[in-house]
KEDRENKOL-781709 format. One record per residue (C-alpha): residue number from 0; residue in one letter; x, y, z. Coordinates in Angstrom, 1 decimal. Example, Ala and Ser with C-alpha at 12.3 -4.5 7.8 and 13.67 -1.06 7.14 Angstrom:
# KEDRENKOL-781709
ATOM     k   r       px       py       pz
ATOM     0   A     12.3     -4.5      7.8
ATOM     1   S     13.7     -1.1      7.1
END
This chain:
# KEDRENKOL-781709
ATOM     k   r       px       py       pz
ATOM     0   X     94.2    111.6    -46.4
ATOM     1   X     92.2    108.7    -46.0
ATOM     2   X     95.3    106.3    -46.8
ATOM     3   X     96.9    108.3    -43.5
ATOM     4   X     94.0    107.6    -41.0
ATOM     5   X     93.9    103.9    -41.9
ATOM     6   X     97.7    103.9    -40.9
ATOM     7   X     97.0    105.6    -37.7
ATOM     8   X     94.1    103.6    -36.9
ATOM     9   X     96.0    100.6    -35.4
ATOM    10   X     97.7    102.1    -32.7
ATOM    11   X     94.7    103.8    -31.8
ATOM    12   X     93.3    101.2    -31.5
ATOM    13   X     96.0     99.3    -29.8
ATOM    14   X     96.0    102.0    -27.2
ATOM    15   X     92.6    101.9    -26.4
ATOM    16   X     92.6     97.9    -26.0
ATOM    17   X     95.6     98.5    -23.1
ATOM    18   X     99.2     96.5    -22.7
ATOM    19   X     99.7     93.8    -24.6
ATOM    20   X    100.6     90.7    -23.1
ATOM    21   X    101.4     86.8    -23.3
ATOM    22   X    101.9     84.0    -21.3
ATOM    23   X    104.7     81.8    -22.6
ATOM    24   X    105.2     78.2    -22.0
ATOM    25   X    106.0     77.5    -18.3
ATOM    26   X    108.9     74.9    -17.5
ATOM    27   X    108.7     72.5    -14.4
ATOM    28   X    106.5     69.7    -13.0
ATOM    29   X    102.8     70.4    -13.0
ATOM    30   X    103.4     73.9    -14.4
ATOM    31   X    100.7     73.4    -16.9
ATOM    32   X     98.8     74.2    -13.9
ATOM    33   X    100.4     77.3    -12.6
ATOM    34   X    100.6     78.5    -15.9
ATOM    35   X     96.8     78.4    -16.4
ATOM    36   X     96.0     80.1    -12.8
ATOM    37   X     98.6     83.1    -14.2
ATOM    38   X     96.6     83.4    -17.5
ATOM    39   X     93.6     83.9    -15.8
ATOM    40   X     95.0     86.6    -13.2
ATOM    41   X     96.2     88.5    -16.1
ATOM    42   X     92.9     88.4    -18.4
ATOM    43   X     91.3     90.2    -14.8
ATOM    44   X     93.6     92.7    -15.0
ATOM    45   X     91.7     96.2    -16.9
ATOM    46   X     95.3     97.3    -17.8
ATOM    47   X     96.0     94.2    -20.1
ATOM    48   X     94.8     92.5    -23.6
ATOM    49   X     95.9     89.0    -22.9
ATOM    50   X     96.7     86.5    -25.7
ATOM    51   X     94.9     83.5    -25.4
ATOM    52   X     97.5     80.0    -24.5
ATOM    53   X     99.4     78.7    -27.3
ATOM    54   X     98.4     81.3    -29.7
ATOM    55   X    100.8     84.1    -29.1
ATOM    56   X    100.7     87.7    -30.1
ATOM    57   X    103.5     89.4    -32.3
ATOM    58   X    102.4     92.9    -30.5
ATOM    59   X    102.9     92.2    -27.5
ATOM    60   X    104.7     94.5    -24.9
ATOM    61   X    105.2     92.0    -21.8
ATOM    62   X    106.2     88.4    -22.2
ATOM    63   X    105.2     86.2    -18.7
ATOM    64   X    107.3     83.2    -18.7
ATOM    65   X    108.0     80.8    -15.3
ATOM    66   X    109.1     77.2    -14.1
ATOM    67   X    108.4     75.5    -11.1
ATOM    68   X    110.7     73.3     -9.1
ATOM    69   X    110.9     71.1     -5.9
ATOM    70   X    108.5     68.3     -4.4
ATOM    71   X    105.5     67.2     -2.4
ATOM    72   X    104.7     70.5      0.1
ATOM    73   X    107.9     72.1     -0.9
ATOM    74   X    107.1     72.8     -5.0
ATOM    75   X    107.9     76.6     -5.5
ATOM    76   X    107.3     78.4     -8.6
ATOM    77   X    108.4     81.8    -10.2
ATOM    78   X    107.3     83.9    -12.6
ATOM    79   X    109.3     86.4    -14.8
ATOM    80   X    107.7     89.4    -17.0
ATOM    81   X    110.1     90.5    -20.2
ATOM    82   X    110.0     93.2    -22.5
ATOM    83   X    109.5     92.5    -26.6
ATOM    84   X    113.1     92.7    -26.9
ATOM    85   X    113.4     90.1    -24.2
ATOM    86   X    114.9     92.8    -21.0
ATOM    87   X    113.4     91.1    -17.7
ATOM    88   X    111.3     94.0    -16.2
ATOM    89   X    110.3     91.8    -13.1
ATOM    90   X    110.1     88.3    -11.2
ATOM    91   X    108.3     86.9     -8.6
ATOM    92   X    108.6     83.9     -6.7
ATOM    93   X    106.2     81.9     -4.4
ATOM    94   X    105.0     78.3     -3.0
ATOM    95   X    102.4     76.3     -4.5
ATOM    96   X     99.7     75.2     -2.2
ATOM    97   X     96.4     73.3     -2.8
ATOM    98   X     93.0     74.8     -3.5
ATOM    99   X     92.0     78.0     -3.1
ATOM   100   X     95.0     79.3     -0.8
ATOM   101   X     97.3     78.1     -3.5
ATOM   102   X     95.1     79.6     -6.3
ATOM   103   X     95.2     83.4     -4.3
ATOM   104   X     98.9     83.1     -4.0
ATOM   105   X     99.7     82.5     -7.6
ATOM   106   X     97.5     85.6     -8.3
ATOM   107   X     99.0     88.0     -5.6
ATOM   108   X    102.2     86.9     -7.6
ATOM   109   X    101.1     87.5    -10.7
ATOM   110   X     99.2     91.1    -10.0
ATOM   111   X    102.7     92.2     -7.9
ATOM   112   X    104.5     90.5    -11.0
ATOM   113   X    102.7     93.4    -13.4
ATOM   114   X    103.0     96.1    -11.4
ATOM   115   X    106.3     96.4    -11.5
ATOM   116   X    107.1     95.4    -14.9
ATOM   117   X    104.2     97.8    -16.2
ATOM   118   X    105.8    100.7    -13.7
ATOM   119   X    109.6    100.0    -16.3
ATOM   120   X    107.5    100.1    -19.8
ATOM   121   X    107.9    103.3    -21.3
ATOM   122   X    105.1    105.1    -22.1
ATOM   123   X    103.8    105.1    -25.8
ATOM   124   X    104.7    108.5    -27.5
ATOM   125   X    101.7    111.1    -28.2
ATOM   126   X    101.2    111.6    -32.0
ATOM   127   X     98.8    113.3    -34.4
ATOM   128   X     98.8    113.1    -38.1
ATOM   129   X     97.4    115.1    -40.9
ATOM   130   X     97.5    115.0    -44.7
ATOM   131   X    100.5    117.7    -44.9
ATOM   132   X    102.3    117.2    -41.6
ATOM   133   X    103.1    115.0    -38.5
ATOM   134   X    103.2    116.6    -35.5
ATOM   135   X    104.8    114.2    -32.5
ATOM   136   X    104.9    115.2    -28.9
ATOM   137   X    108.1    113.5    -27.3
ATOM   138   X    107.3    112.0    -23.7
ATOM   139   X    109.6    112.2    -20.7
ATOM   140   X    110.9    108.7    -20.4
ATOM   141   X    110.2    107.3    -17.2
ATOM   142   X    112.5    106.9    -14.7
ATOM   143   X    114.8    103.7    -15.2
ATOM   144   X    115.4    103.0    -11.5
ATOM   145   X    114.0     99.3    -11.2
ATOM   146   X    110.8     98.9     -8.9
ATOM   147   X    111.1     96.5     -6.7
ATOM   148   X    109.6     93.0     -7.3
ATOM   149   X    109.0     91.7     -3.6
ATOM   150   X    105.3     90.7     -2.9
ATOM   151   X    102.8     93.3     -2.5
ATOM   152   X    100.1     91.6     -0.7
ATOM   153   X    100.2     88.9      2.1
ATOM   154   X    100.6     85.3      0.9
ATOM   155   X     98.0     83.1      2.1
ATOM   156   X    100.1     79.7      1.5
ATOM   157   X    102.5     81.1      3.7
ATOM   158   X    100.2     82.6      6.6
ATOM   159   X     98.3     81.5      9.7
ATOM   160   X     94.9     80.0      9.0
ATOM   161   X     91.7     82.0      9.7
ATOM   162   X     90.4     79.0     11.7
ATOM   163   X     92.3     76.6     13.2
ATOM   164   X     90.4     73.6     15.0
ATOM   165   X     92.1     71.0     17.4
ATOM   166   X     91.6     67.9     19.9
ATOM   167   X     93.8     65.8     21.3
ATOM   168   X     95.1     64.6     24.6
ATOM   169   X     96.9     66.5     27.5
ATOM   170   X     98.6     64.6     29.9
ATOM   171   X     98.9     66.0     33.4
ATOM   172   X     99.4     65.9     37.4
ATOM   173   X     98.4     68.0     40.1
ATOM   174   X     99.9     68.8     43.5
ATOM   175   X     98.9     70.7     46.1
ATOM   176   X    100.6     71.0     49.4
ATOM   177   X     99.4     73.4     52.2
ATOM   178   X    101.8     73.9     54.8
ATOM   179   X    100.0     74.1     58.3
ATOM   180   X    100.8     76.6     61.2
ATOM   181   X    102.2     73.4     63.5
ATOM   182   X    104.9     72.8     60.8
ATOM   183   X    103.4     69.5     59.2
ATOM   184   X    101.7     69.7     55.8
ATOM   185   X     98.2     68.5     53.9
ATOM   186   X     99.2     66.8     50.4
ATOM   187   X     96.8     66.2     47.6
ATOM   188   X     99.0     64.2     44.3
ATOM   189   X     96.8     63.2     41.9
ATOM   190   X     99.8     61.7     39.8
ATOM   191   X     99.4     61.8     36.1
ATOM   192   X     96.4     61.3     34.6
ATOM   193   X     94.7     62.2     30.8
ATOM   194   X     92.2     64.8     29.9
ATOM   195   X     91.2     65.0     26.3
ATOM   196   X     91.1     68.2     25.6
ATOM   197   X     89.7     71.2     22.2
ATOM   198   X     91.3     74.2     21.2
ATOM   199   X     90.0     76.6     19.2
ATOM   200   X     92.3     80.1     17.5
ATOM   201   X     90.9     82.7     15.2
ATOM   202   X     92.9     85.1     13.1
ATOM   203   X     90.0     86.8     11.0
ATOM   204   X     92.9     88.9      9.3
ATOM   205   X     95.6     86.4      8.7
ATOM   206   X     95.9     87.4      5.0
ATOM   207   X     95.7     90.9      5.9
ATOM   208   X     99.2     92.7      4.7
ATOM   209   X     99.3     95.4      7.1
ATOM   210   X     99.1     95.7     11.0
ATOM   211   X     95.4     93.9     11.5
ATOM   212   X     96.6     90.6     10.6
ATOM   213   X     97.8     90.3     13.8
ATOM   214   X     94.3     90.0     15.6
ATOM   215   X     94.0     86.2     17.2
ATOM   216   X     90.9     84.9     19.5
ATOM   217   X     91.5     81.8     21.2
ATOM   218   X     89.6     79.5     23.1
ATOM   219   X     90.0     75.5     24.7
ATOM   220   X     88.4     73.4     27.3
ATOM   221   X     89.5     70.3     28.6
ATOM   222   X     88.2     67.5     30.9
ATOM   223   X     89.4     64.3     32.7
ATOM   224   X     88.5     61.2     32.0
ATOM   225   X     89.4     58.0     34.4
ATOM   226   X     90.1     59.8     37.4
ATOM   227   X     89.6     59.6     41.0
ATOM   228   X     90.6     60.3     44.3
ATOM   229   X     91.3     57.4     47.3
ATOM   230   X     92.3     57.7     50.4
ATOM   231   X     94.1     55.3     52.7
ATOM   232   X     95.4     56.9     55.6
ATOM   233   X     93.3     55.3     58.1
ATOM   234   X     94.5     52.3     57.4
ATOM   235   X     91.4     51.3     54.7
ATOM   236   X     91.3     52.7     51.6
ATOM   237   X     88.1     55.2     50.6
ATOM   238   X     87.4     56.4     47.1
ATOM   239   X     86.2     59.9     46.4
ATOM   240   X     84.3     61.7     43.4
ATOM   241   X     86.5     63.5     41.1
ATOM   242   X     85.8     65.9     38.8
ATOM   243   X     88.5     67.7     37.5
ATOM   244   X     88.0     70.8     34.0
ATOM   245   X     89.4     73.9     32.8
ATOM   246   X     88.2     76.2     30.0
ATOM   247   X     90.0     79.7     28.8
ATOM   248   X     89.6     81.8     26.3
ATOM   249   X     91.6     85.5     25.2
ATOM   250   X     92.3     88.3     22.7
ATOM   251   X     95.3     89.7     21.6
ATOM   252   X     97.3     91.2     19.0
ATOM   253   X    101.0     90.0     17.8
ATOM   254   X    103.3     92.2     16.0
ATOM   255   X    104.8     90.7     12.8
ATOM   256   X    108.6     91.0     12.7
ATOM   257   X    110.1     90.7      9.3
ATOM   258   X    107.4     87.7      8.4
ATOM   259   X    109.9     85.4     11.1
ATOM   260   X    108.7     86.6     14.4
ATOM   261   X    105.9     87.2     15.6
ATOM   262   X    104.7     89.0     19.2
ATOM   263   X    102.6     90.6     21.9
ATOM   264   X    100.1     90.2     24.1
ATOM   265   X     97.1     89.3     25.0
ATOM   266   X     94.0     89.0     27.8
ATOM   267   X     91.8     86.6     28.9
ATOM   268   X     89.8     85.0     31.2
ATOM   269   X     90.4     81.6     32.6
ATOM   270   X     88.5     78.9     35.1
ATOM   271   X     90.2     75.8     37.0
ATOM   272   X     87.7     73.4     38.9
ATOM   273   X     88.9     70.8     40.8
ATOM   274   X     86.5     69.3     42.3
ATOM   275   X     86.5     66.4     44.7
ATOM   276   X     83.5     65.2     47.5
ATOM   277   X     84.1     66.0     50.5
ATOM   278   X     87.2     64.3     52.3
ATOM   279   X     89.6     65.3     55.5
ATOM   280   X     92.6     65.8     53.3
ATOM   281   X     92.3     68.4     50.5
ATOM   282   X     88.9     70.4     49.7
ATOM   283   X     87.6     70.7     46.0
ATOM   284   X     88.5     74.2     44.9
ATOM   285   X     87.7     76.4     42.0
ATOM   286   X     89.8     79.4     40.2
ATOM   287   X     88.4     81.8     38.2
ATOM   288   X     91.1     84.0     37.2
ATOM   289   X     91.9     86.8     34.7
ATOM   290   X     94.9     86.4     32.4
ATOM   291   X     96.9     89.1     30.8
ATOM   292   X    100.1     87.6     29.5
ATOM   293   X    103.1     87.7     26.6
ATOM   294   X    102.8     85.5     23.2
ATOM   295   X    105.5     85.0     21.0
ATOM   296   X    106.1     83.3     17.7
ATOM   297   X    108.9     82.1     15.5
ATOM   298   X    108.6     80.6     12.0
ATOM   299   X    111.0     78.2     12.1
ATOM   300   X    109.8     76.6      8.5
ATOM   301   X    107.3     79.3      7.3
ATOM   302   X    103.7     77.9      8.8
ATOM   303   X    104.7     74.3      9.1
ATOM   304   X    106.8     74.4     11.5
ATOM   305   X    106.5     77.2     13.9
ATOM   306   X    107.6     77.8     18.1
ATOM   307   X    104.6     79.4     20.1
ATOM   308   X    105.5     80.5     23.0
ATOM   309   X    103.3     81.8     25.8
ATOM   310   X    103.6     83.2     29.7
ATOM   311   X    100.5     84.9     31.9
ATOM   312   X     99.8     86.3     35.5
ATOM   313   X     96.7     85.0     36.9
ATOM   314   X     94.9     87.5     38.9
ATOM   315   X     92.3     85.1     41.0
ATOM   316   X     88.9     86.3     41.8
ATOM   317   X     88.3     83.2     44.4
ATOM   318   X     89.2     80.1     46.0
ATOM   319   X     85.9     79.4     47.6
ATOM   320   X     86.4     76.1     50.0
ATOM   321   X     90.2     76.7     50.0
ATOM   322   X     89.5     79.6     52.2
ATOM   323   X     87.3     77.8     54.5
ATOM   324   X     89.0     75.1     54.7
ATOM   325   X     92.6     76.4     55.9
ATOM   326   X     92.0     79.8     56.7
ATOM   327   X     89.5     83.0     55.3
ATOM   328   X     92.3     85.6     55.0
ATOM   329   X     95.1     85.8     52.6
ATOM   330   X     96.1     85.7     49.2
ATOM   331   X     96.5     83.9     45.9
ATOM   332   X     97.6     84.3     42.8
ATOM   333   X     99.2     82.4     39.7
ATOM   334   X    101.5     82.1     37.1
ATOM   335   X    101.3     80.0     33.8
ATOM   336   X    104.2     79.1     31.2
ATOM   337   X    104.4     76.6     27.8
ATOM   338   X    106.4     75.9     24.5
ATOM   339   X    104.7     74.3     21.8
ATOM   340   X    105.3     73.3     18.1
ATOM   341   X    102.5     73.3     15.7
ATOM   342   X    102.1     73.6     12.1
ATOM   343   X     99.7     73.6      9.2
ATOM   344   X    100.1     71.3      5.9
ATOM   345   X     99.3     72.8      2.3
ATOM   346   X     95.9     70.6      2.5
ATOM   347   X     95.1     72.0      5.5
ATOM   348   X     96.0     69.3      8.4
ATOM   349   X     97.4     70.7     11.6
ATOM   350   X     99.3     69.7     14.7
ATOM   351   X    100.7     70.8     18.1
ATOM   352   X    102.6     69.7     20.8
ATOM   353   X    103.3     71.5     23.4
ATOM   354   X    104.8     71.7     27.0
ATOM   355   X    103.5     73.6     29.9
ATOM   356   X    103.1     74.7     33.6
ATOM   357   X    101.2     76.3     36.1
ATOM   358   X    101.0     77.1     39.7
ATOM   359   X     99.6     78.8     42.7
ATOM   360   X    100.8     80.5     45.4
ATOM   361   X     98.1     80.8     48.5
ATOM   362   X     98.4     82.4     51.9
ATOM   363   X     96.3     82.0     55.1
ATOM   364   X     94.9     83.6     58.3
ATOM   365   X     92.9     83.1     61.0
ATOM   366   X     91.2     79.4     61.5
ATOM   367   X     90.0     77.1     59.6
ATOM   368   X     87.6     74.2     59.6
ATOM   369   X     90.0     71.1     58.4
ATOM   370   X     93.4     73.0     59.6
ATOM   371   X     95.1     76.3     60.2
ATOM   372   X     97.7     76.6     57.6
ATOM   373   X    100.1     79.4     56.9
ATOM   374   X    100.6     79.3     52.9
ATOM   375   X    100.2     76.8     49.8
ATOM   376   X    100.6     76.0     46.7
ATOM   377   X     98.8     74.6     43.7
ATOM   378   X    100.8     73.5     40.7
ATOM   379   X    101.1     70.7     37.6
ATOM   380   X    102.7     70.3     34.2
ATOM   381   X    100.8     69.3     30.9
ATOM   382   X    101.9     67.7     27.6
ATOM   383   X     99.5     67.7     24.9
ATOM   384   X     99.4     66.6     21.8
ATOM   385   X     97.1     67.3     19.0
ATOM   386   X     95.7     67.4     15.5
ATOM   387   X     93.3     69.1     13.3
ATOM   388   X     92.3     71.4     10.5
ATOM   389   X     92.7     74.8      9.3
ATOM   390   X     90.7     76.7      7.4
ATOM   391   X     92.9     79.4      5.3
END
């Protein structure tokens, strides 16, 4: 009797410990690495009794073996989980990063990785053993329809930053032409000129895998530098004060479709000042507007190289010396378009250039104190470019 028990008392044992497994020699440059970071998700997992490296265990249930392939920011890796007889249960594949977002991809791997190949082990059969008779309970196999190996949770090497910070320099004009009720027009052109500018978007879910990782905040202000405003129609030139900002900020959500395409919308609030002293051709004017608009975005190479596109109504809330200027009564309202390119390196340096436009569309009545004018509008392109971090 007591030669029985020390039999059984093995696989009790065994069973109470959990799966067995072991992480086999990787293949591939700087998989040494990887391999490590996949030893270390495993020993977290409750489910497991992990070999330590190099040591190997002749018990064990699943074998973890993996290469890793390619260069500089495009080095991939994948993993493969085997059975004692050497049947793959299930792979996983992913792109190595630096730091902490490459660490938390190799371990969403790695957990995704075991659940499906622990989902194809069959189940240990139930037996109990006296000194006259075995008595063993046979155990439905389980069901040996594969489980799908794609990733289970969001990859953060492959995501949108959480933070994303930006400067750079926008390059611009402005023209605004009022046409007046005796047919002849007041022109304002500042020509191109720079403002350097800050952007600022937040995506507090970015790694999230479901529906909230769509949440973004933005925010950017820019300012002119060098700019002024002369005028020489009287035959001798005068120079004017300028002053000419913008700020804007929204909220919004985008839609993930099939981890290529991003969109929806968004709303925000917006403020143009142009400001100039006072002068007989064009007054300084201010916008304040609200902004609801469409945002769109397509991964053309995962989050390095990606097309964000973006189009808005802007519902004004004033024009302040416009009005007084050309006429009190009428209307205004605006539209805004722009393309840009932007991306994010594995060690976390970012980029954007982009394209845009916006305009104004004004109408007067009644008299004002430079001219009576009839309609207007307000309008410029911008090309920025910029650089910065993110923080994933």
């Amino acid at each position: 009797m007591f030669a029985s028990v020390a039999l059984l008392l093995p696989s009790a044992v065994s069973a109470q410990r959990g799966i067995g497994a072991v992480v086999m020699p990787f293949d591939g440059p700087g998989s040494d690495a990887v391999r490590g970071q996949v030893h270390d998700a495993l020993a977290e997992d409750p489910r497991l009794v992990v070999a330590p490296l190099d040591e190997g265990a002749s018990d064990a249930q699943v074998l973890v073996s993996g290469s890793t392939s390619g260069r500089a920011t495009r080095r991939t890796f994948e993993l493969v989980a085997s059975d004692a007889e050497g049947t793959e249960l299930a792979t996983q594949s992913g792109r190595i990063a630096r730091g902490a977002a490459g660490r938390r991809a190799v371990a969403d791997a790695t957990r995704a990785l075991m659940d499906a190949a622990i989902a194809r082990l069959p189940p240990p059969p139930s037996s109990t053993r006296t000194d006259t008779e075995t008595t063993t309970t046979e155990v439905e196999p389980a069901d040996p329809t594969p489980t799908p190996a794609g990733p289970a949770t969001s990859n953060p090497a492959t995501d949108p930053p959480i933070v994303a910070i930006l400067a750079g320099a926008v390059f611009r004009n402005r023209t605004s032409d009022v046409r007046l009720e005796n047919g002849g027009s007041q022109i304002y052109d500042s020509g191109f000129y720079v403002e350097l500018a800050v952007g600022l978007e937040i995506r507090p879910l970015a790694h999230d895998p479901g529906l909230a990782r769509g949440l973004f905040i933005r925010g950017s202000y820019a300012h002119a530098v060098g700019l002024g405003t002369q005028d020489c129609g009287s035959g001798s030139c005068q120079r004017y004060d300028t002053t000419f900002f913008r700020a804007y900020g929204d909220v919004g959500f985008l839609f993930d479709l099939g981890r290529v395409v991003e969109l929806g919308a968004g709303l925000g609030f917006g403020y143009d000042a142009y400001q100039i002293a006072d002068n007989r051709v064009m007054p300084g004017v201010e916008y304040p507007y609200l902004r609801p608009g469409i945002r769109g975005r397509i991964r053309i190479l995962e989050e390095m190289v990606v097309l964000d596109a973006d189009v808005g109504f802007r519902s004004l809330f004033g024009r302040d010396r416009l009005s007084t200027a050309f006429g009190p009564s009428g209307d205004s309202f605006g539209m805004d378009a722009g393309l840009g390119v932007t991306g994010i390196f594995d060690f976390g340096l970012m980029y954007r250039a982009d394209f845009s436009w916006a305009s104004y569309w004004h109408s007067f009545s009644g008299g004002g104190t430079l001219q009576t004018a009839t309609s207007g509008t307000d309008q410029g392109i911008r090309i920025g470019v910029m650089l910065g971090y993110g923080f994933r």
